[in-house]
Every structure is written in C-alpha cells, then in structure tokens.
KOLVEX-943845 format. One record per residue (C-alpha): x, y negated, z; residue number from 1; residue in three letters. Coordinates in pm, whole numbers. Example, Ala and Ser with C-alpha at 12.3 -4.5 7.8 and 13.67 -1.06 7.14 Angstrom:
// residues 2
<r x="1230" y="450" z="780" n="1" res="ALA"/>
<r x="1367" y="106" z="714" n="2" res="SER"/>
END
This chain:
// residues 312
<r x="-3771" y="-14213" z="9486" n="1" res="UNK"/>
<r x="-4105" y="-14303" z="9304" n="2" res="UNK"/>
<r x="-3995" y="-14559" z="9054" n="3" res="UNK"/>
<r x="-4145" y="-14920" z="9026" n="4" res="UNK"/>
<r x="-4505" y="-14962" z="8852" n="5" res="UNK"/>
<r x="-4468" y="-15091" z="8514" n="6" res="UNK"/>
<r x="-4649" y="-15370" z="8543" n="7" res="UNK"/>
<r x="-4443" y="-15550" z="8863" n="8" res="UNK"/>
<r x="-4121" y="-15434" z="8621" n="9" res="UNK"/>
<r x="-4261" y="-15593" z="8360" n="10" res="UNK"/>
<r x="-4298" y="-15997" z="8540" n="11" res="UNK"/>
<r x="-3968" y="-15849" z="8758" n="12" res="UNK"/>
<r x="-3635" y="-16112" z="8734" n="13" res="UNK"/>
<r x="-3320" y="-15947" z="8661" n="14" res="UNK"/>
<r x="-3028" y="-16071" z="8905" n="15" res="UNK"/>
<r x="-2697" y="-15994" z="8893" n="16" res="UNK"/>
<r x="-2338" y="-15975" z="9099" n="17" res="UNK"/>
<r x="-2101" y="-16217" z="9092" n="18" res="UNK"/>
<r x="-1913" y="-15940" z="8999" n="19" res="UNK"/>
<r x="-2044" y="-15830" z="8684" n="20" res="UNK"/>
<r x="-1877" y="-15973" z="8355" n="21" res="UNK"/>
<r x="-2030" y="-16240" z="8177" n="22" res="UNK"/>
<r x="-2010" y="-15936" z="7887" n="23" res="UNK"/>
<r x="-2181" y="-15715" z="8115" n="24" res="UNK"/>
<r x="-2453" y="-15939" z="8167" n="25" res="UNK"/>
<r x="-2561" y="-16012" z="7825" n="26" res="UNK"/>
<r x="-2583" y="-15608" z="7794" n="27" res="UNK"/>
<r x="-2789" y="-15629" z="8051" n="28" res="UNK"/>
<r x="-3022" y="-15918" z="7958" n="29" res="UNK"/>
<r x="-3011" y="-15733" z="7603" n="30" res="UNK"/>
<r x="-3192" y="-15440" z="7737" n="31" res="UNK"/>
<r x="-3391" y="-15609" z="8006" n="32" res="UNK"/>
<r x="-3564" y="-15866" z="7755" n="33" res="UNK"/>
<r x="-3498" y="-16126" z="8014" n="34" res="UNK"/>
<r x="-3233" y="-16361" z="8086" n="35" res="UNK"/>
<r x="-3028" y="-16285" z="8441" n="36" res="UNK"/>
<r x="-3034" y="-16538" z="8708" n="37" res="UNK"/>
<r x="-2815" y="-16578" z="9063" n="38" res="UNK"/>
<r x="-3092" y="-16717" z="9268" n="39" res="UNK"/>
<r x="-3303" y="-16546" z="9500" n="40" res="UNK"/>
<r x="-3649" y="-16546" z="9385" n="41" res="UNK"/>
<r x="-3957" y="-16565" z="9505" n="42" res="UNK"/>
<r x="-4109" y="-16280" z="9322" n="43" res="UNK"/>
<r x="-4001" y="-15915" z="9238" n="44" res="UNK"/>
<r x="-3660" y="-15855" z="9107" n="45" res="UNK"/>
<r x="-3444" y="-15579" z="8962" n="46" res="UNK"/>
<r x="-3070" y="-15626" z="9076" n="47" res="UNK"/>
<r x="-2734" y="-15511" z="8947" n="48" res="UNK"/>
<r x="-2474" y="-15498" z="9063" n="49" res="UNK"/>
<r x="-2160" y="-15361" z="9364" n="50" res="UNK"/>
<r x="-2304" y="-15450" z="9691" n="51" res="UNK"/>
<r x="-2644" y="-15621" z="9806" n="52" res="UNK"/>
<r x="-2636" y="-15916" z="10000" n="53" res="UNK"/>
<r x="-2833" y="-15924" z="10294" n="54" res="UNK"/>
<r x="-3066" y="-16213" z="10169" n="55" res="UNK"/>
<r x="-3194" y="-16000" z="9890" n="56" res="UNK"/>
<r x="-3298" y="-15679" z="10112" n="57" res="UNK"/>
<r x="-3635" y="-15757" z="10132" n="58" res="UNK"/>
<r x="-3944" y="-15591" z="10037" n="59" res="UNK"/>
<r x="-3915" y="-15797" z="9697" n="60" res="UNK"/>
<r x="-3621" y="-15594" z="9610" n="61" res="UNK"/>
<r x="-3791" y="-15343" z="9304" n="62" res="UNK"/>
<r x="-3466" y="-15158" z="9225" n="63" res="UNK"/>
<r x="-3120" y="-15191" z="9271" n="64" res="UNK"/>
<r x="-2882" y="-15017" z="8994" n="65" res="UNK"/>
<r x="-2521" y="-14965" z="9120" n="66" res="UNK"/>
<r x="-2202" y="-15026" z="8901" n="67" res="UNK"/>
<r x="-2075" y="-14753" z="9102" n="68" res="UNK"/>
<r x="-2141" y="-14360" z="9092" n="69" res="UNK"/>
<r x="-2075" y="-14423" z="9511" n="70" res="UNK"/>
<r x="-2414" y="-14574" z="9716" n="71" res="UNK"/>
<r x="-2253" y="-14511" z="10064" n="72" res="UNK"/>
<r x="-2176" y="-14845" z="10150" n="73" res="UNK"/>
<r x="-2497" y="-14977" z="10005" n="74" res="UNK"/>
<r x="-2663" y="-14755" z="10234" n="75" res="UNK"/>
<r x="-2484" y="-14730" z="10550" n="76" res="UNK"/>
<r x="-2493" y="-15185" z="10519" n="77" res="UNK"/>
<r x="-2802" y="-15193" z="10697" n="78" res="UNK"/>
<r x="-3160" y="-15036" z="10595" n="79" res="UNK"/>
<r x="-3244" y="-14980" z="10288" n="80" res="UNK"/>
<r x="-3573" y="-15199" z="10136" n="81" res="UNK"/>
<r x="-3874" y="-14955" z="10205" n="82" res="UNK"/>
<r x="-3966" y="-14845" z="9868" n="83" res="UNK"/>
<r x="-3711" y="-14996" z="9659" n="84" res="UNK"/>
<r x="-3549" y="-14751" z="9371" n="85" res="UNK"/>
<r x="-3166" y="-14733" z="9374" n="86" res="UNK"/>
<r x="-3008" y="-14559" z="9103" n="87" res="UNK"/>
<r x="-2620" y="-14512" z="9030" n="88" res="UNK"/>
<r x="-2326" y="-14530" z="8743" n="89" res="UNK"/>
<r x="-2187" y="-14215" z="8627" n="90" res="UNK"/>
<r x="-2168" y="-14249" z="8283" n="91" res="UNK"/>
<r x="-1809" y="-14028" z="8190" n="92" res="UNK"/>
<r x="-1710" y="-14064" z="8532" n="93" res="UNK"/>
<r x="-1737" y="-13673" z="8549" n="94" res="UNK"/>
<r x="-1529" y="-13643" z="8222" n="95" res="UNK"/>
<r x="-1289" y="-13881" z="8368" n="96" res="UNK"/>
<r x="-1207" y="-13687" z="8739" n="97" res="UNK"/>
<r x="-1201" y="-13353" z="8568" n="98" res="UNK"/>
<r x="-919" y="-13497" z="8290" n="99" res="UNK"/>
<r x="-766" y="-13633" z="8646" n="100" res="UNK"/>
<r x="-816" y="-13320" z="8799" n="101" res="UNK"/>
<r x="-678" y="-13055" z="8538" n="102" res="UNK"/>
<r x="-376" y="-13296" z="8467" n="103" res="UNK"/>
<r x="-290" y="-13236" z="8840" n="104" res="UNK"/>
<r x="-355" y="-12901" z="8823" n="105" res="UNK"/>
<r x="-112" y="-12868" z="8514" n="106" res="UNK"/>
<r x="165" y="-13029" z="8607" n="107" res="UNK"/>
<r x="211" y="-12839" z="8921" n="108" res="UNK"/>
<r x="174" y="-12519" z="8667" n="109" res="UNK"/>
<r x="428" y="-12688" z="8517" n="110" res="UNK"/>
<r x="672" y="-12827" z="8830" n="111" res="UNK"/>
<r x="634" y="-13182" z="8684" n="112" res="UNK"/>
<r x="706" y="-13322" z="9011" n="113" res="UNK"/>
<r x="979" y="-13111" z="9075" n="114" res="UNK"/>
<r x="1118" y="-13168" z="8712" n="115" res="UNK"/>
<r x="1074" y="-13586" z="8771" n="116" res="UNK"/>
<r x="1241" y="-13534" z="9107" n="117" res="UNK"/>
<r x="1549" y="-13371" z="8936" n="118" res="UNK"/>
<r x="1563" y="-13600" z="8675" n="119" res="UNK"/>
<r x="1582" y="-13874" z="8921" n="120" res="UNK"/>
<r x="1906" y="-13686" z="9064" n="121" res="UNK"/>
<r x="2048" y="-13627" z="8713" n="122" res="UNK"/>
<r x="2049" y="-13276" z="8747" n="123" res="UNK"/>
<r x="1997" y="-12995" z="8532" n="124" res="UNK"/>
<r x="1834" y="-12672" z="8658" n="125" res="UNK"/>
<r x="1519" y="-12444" z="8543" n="126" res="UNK"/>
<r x="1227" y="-12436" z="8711" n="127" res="UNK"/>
<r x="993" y="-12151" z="8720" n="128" res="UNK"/>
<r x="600" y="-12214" z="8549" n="129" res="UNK"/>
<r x="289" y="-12077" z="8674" n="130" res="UNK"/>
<r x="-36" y="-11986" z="8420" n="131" res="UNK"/>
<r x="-343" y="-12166" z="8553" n="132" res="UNK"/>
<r x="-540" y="-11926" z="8360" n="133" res="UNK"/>
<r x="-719" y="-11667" z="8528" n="134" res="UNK"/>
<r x="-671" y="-11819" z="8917" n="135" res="UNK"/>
<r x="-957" y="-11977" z="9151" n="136" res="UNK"/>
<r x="-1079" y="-12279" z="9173" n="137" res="UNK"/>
<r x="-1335" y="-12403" z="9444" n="138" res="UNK"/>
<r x="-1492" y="-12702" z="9340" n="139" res="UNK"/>
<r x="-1737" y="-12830" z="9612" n="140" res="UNK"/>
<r x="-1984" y="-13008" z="9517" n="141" res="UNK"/>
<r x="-2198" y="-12917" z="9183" n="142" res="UNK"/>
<r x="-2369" y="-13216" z="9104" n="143" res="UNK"/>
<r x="-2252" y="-13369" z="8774" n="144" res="UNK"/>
<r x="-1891" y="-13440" z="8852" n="145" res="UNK"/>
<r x="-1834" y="-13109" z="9006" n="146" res="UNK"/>
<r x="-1956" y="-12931" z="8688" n="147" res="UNK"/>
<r x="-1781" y="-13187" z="8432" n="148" res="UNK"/>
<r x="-1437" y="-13067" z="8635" n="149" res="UNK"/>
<r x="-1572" y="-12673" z="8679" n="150" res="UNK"/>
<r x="-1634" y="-12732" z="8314" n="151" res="UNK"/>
<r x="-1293" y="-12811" z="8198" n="152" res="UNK"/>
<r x="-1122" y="-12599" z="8438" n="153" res="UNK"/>
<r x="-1319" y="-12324" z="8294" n="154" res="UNK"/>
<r x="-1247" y="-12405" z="7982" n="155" res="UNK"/>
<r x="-900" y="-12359" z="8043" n="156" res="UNK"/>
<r x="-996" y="-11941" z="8161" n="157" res="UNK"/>
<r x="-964" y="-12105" z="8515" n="158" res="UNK"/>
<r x="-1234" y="-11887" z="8720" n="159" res="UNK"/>
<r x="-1461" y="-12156" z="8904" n="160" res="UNK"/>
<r x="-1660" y="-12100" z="9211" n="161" res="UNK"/>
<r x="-1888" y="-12394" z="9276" n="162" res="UNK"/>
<r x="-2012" y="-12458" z="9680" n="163" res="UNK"/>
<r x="-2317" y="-12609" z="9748" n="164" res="UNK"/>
<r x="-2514" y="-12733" z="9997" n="165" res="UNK"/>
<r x="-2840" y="-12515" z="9962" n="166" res="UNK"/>
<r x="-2847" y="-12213" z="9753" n="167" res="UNK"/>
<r x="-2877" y="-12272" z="9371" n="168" res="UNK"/>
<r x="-2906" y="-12068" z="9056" n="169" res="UNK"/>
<r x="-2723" y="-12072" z="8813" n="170" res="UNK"/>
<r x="-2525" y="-12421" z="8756" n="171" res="UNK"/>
<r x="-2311" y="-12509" z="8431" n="172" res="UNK"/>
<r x="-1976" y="-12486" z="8466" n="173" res="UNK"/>
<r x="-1947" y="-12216" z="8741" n="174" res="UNK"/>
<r x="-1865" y="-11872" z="8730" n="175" res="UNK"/>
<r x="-2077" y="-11867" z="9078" n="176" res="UNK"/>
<r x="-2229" y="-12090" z="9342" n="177" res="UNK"/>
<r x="-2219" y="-12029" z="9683" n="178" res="UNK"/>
<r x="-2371" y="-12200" z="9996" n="179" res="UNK"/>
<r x="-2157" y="-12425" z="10208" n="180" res="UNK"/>
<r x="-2090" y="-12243" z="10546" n="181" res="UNK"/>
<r x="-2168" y="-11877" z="10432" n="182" res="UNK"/>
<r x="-1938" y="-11606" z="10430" n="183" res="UNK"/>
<r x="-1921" y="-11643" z="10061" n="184" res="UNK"/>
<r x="-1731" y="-11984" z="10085" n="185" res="UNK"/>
<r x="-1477" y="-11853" z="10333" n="186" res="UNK"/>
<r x="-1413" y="-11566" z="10099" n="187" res="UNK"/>
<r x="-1372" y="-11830" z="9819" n="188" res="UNK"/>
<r x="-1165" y="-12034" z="9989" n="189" res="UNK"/>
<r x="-969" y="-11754" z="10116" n="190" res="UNK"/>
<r x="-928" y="-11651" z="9647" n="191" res="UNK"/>
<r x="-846" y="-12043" z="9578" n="192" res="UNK"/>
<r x="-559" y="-12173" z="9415" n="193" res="UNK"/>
<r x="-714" y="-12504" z="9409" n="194" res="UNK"/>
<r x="-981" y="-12650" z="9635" n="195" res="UNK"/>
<r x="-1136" y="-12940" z="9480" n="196" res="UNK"/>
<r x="-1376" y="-13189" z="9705" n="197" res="UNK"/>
<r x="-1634" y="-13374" z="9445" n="198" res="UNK"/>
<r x="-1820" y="-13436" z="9766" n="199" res="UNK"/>
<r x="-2017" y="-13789" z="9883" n="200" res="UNK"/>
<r x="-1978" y="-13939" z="10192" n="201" res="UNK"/>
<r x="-2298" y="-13834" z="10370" n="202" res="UNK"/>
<r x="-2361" y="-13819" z="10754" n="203" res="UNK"/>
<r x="-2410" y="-13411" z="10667" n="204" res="UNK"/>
<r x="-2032" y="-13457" z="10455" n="205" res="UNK"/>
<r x="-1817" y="-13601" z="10705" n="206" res="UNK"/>
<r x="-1576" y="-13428" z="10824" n="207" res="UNK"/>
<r x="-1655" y="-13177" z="10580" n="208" res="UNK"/>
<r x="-1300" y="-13033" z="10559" n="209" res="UNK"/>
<r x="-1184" y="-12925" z="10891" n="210" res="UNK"/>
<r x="-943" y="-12717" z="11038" n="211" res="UNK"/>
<r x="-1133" y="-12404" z="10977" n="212" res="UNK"/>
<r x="-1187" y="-12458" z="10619" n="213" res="UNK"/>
<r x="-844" y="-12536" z="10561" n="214" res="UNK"/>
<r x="-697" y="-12227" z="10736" n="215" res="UNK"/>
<r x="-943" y="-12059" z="10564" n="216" res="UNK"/>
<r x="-747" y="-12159" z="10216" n="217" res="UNK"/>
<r x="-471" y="-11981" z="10260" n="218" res="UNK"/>
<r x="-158" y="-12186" z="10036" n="219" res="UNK"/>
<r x="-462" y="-12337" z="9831" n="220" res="UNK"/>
<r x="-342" y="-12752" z="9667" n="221" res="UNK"/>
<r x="-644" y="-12929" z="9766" n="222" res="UNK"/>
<r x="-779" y="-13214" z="9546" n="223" res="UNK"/>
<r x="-1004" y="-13430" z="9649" n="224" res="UNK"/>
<r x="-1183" y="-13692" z="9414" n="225" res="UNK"/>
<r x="-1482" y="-13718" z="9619" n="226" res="UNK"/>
<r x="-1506" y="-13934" z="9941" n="227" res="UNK"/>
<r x="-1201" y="-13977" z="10231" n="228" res="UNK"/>
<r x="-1456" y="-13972" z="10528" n="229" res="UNK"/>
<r x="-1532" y="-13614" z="10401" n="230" res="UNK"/>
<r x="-1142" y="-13552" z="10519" n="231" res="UNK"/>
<r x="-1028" y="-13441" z="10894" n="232" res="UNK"/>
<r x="-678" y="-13617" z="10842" n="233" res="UNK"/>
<r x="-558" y="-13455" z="11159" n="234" res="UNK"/>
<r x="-655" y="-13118" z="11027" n="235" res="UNK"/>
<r x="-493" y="-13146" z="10672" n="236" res="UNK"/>
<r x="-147" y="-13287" z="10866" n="237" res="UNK"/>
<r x="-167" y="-13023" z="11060" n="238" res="UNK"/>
<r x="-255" y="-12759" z="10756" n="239" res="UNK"/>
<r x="9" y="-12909" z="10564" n="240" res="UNK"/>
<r x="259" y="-12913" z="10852" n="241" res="UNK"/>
<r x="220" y="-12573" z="10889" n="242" res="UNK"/>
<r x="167" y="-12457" z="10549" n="243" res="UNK"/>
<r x="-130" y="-12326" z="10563" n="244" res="UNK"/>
<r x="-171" y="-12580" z="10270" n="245" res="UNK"/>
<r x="110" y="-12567" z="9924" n="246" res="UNK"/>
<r x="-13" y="-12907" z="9887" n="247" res="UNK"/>
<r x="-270" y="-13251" z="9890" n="248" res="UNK"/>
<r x="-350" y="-13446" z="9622" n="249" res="UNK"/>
<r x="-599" y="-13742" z="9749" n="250" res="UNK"/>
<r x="-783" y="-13963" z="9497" n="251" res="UNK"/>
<r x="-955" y="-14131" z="9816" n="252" res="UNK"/>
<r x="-892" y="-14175" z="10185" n="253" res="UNK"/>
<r x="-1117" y="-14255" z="10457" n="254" res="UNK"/>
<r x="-959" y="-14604" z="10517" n="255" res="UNK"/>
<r x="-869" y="-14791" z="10165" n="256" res="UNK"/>
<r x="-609" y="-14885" z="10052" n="257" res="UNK"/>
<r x="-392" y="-14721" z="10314" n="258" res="UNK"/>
<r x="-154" y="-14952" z="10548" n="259" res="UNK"/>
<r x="236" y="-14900" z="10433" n="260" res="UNK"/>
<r x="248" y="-14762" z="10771" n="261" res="UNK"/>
<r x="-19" y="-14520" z="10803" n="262" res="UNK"/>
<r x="67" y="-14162" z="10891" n="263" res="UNK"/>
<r x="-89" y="-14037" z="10532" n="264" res="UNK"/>
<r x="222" y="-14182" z="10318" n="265" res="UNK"/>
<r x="444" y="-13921" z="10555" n="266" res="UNK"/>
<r x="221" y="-13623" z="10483" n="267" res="UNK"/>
<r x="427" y="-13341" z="10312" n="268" res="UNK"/>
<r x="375" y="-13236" z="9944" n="269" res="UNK"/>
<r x="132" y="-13512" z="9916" n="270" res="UNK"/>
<r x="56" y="-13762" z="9599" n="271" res="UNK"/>
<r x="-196" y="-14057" z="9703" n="272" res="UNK"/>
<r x="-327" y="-14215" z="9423" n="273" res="UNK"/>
<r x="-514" y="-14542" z="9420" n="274" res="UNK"/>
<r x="-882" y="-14435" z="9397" n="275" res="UNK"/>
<r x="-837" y="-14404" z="8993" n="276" res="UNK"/>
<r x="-912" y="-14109" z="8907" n="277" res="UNK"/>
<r x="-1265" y="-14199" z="8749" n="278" res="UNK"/>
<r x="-1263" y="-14604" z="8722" n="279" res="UNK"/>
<r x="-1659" y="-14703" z="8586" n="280" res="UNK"/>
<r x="-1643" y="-14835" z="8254" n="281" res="UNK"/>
<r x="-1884" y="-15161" z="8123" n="282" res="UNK"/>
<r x="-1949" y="-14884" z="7866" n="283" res="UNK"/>
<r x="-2080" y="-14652" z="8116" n="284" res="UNK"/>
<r x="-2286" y="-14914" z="8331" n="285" res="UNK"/>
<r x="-2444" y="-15020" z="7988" n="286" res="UNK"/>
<r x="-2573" y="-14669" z="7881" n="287" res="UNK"/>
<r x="-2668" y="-14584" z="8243" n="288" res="UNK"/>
<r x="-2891" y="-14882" z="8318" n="289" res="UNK"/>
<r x="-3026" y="-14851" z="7978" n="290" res="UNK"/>
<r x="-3100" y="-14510" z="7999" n="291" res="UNK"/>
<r x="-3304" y="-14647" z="8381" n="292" res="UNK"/>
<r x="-3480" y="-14877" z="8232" n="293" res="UNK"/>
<r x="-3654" y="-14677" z="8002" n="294" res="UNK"/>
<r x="-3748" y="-14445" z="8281" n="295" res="UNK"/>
<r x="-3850" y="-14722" z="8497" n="296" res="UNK"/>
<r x="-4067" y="-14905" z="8238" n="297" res="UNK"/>
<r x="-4259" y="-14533" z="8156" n="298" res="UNK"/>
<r x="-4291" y="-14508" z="8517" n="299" res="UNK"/>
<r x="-4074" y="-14236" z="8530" n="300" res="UNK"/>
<r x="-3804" y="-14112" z="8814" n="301" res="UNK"/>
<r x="-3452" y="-14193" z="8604" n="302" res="UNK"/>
<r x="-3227" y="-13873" z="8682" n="303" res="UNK"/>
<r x="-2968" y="-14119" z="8828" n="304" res="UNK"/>
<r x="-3202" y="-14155" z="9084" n="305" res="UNK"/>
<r x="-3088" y="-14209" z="9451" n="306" res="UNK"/>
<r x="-3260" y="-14024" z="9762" n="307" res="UNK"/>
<r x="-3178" y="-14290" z="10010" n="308" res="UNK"/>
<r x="-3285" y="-14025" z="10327" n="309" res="UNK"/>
<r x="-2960" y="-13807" z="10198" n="310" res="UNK"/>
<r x="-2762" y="-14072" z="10044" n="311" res="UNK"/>
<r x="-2701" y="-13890" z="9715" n="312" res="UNK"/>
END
C-alpha cells in the first residue's frame, strides 16, 4: 500500500493500454509531464490501463492505475508485483449505481413493468402504487458506492441499514451499520424491502448470498450492482422459485455476458441488465488518476488505494 518514492516516480515512464483513447492518453500525458509509450521498458514505469499483461508484472512495475472501480481480475491473473501500488476508477461511479438503483426501486413503486407489460397487450387496467418512503433498505457494502446509493435512497426518507464486514461507526449515508453475519443483519434482512449487494468479488465475498441470507429476506427485491461471483445462483432460483424472494434485479452475473441459454434468462421476476449500471467515464479516469498522482508524487497513500492481500 506504501506508495512509490518520489524520486523513482519522478524518472518513471508512463505506459498505457491499447485500450485507452488516444483522448485519454493526452489527459494522461497532461498530468504526468511525460509523453506515454507502448513498449516495455527497461526502467520503472507507471501503467494505465484495463488489464496487465504478463510481460509487464515485474518488479519494475511502480503502480498500476485501473480504468475500472473492479481489480478482481487484475488480481486473481497471477501475483501481483511485490510492492507495486494499484489504485482504482470510481470517479461518479457511486452517483451512477445509486441513480440505477433508486430508478429500479421506483418503478416497481410504481408497477412500471407491470404497466409496460399491459401496454404491450393493449390493455387498460389500474395498477396499485407503493410509497418507497419510510421502508428498508439493506445495502451491503459501505464503501463509497454503498453510501452514494444509501445516500440517495435516504434522501428519498428510505430508512438505510448499511452491512459491513467489521464493525464501523458511524458511515454517511446509513441510518445504521451492522456486521456481516451478526444477528443484526439477519434482523435487517428479515425489515428489507430491498437488499442491495455493492459488494467486490473477494475470496471472503463469494458466495456471499446464500440460501440462508436469502430466506432470511423474507419477499425482499434484491439488487445487486456489485460482483456476480458474490451470487449462489442455485440459491436465488430456488428463493425466487419459492418466493421467498418478490424479485431479482442483476446488474452483474458470475459468468458475463450470459449464454441465450443459460438458466438465469428463465429466472422469475427477474430483469438482467448488461453490466451498465455505472459505465467509467474518460471524465472520471481523468480526475481519479490526477487526483493519484498528486498523492504519489508527495509520497502519499492516494485514498483509491488498493490492498492487494483483500482485493479491495
């Protein structure tokens, strides 16, 4: 986590992805005060970029910033370089999910799907609203995406319970925190109206959701904008079979995109949507790196720091 001396920063070469837009990389060379380059060099280097090629995980490697807010392919590709900084993309990723997030949460307030459905059929009937205000929401998860949707869900007099994974104080957003696996969460759960999953995909995270937490929900819609691997897809079939679950909306799925033939297109009172909910933005890689660098150069930690041990 210790970021790079300043001084091996300063003579460092800036690579980049193939991946990255020729716009994206004069931003980048702007704020680096260096020009970017494809070839592997023989010195230190500072990359950018999706993915890192195997050729450049060597003890060379300063500091790898992600165009992603996700590092768990970068990390579960092979070992990470021994002392090499790896930060992350968030920029208004968080802003993004929750606006993805409360829209879901609205429309089934609102029987949007049931309204499109009808519409389809030509046919002319009222439906029956619901208030979101004063419900439950469990958003797990209470980094800075799971308080940017607590946040907005609050804002709307939803009551938010955040769960985390070690007790915390405390956290914007939240009405209360609770610690994963205590009788607290089950009690949550047990309240929700929504469950939301913010979660990364973590050897601790996978396989987060189980059958236990989702009997424990009791008719809860549960969203999850967070990781598919964090997902028992046989449980939520089977919670949504039985109804344990009203129903799933999934942002992400453990194998993307899903084959036309896979189970998951068959699940009941289900939307899939195409891992969209909070697309990065050049915008938001821009401000983040920037915002790295200057942490980097003072020989600070940034905040979008990664702990490679956890993976988040």
């Amino acid at each position: 986590m210790r970021p790079p001396h300043p001084v091996p920063l300063a003579r460092a070469r800036l690579l980049t992805s193939p991946s990255v837009s020729p716009s994206l990389v004069r931003e980048l060379e702007r704020i680096a005060g260096r020009p970017a380059d494809t070839a592997v060099p023989d010195g230190p280097f500072v990359y950018v970029g999706d993915a890192l090629p195997e050729a450049l995980r060597t003890p060379r490697l300063l500091w790898f910033h992600s165009v992603n807010a996700g590092t768990d392919a970068l990390l579960s590709a092979g070992p990470w370089p021994e002392g090499a900084l790896l930060t992350r993309t968030v920029g208004r990723m968080g802003e993004r999910i929750a606006q993805y997030v409360l829209g879901w949460v609205l429309a089934e307030c609102q029987a949007v799907p049931e309204h499109t459905a009808q519409h389809a059929r030509g046919e002319w009937r009222r439906l029956p609203s619901e208030l979101a205000a004063g419900r439950t929401v469990v958003v797990h998860g209470t980094g800075r995406i799971g308080s940017a949707v607590a946040g907005l869900l609050r804002a709307c007099a939803l009551r938010t319970v955040g769960v985390s994974r070690t007790a915390r104080g405390p956290v914007p957003g939240f009405d209360r925190v609770v610690t994963a696996g205590s009788d607290e969460e089950a009690t949550a759960l047990g309240e929700a109206r929504w469950v939301v999953s913010t979660l990364p995909s973590t050897g601790a995270t996978e396989g987060f959701f189980d059958a236990g937490r989702f009997t424990a929900m009791r008719g809860a819609t549960f969203v999850n904008v967070g990781r598919g691997a964090t997902v028992d897809m046989t449980a939520l079939g089977a919670a949504l079979h039985a109804g344990t679950l009203r129903g799933a909306v999934l942002d992400v799925l453990p194998a993307e995109p899903a084959a036309p033939g896979d189970p998951v297109w068959r699940l009941p009172r289900t939307v899939i949507t195409s891992h969209s909910a909070g697309i990065t933005a050049e915008e938001d890689v821009v401000a983040d790196f920037a915002a790295c660098w200057a942490d980097v150069a003072g020989g600070r930690t940034p905040a979008l720091a990664v702990d490679t041990r956890r993976g988040y």
